[in-house]
N, C-alpha and C positions, 0 to 999 in steps of 0.2 A: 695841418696839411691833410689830415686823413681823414676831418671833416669836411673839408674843399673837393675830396677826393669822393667822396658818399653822395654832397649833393650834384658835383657833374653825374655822377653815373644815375641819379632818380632824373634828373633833367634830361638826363640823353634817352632814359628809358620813357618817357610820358612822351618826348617827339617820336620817338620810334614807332611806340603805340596810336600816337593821336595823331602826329602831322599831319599825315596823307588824310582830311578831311571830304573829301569829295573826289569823284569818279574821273578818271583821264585817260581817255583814246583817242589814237591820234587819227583826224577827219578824213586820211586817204586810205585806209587801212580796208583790205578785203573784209567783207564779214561772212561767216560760215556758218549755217544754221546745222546743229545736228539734233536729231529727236530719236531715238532708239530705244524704242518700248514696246513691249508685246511683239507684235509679229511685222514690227517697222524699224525699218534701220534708213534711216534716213543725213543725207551729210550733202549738203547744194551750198556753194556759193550765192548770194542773192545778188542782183542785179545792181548797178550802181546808184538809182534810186531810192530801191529799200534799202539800203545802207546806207546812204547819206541820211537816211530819216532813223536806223536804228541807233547810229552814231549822233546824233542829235537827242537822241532818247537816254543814250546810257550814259553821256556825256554830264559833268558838272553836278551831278549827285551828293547831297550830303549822306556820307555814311551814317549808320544807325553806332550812338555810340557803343564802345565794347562791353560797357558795363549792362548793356541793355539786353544782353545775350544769347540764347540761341534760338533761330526761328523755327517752329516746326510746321512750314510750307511744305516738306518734300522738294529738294533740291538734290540736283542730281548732274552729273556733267554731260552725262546721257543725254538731254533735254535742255540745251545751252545754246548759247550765240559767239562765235568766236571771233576778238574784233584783234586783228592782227596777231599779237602773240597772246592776246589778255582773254580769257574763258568766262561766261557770264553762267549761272546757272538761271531758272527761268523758274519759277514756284510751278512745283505740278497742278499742285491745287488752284485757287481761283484766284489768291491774295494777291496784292500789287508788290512781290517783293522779289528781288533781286540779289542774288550771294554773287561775288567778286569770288571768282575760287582762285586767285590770286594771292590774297591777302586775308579769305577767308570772311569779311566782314561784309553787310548787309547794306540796303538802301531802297526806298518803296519809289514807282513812278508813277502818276495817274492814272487813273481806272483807263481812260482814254487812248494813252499810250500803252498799258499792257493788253488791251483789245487789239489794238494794231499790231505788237509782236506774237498774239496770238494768233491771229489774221495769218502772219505770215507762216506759221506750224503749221496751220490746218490748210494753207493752200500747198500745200508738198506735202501733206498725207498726216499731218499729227492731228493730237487729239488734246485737250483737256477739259476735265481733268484727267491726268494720267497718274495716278498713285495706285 
């Protein structure tokens, strides 16, 4: 019984860790850009265009697994995309990587797509790189 009892709890504990394999927001959800660095405090809703496209972006993402560990991008909530309740951090630096300040855990999108959400900082006044 109390080895039945050991491996539910390692089983419940590697779904807890791993389940949530990829990125999920839901496609009506306001999105909120904020950039707040240096001498910019910046917080806009975007338009429902750039949000159907940033939620196309951050949407379906494999996480970076957890053993793979900590990014040193410069991540910041300061510098984030907020897609309904869920807070995205945005790499200050140049890399294509993404923190889920959620659940903490990472995930990269195309050079292509992180130009276009950098697109949309630097049209409302951000900059990067911001570190």
């Amino acid at each position: 019984m109390k080895r039945l009892l050991v491996i539910f709890v390692i089983l419940f504990l590697m779904v807890a860790v791993c389940g949530c394999s990829k990125t999920s927001v839901r496609e009506d959800a306001d999105v909120t850009l904020t950039f707040i660095c240096g001498d910019k405090d910046i917080s806009v809703t975007l338009e429902d265009s750039e949000a159907e496209k940033v939620v196309d972006i951050l949407n379906g993402n494999d996480y970076a697994p957890v053993s793979s560990g900590l990014r040193s991008c410069g991540f910041d909530k300061n510098v984030s995309l907020k897609v309904g309740g869920h807070v995205f951090a945005i790499a200050c630096d140049m890399c294509n990587n993404i923190q889920d300040l959620g659940n903490l855990r990472y995930f990269s999108v195309t050079q292509e797509d992180m130009e276009y959400i950098r697109s949309l900082f630097e049209k409302h006044g951000g900059y990067f790189p911001c570190i």
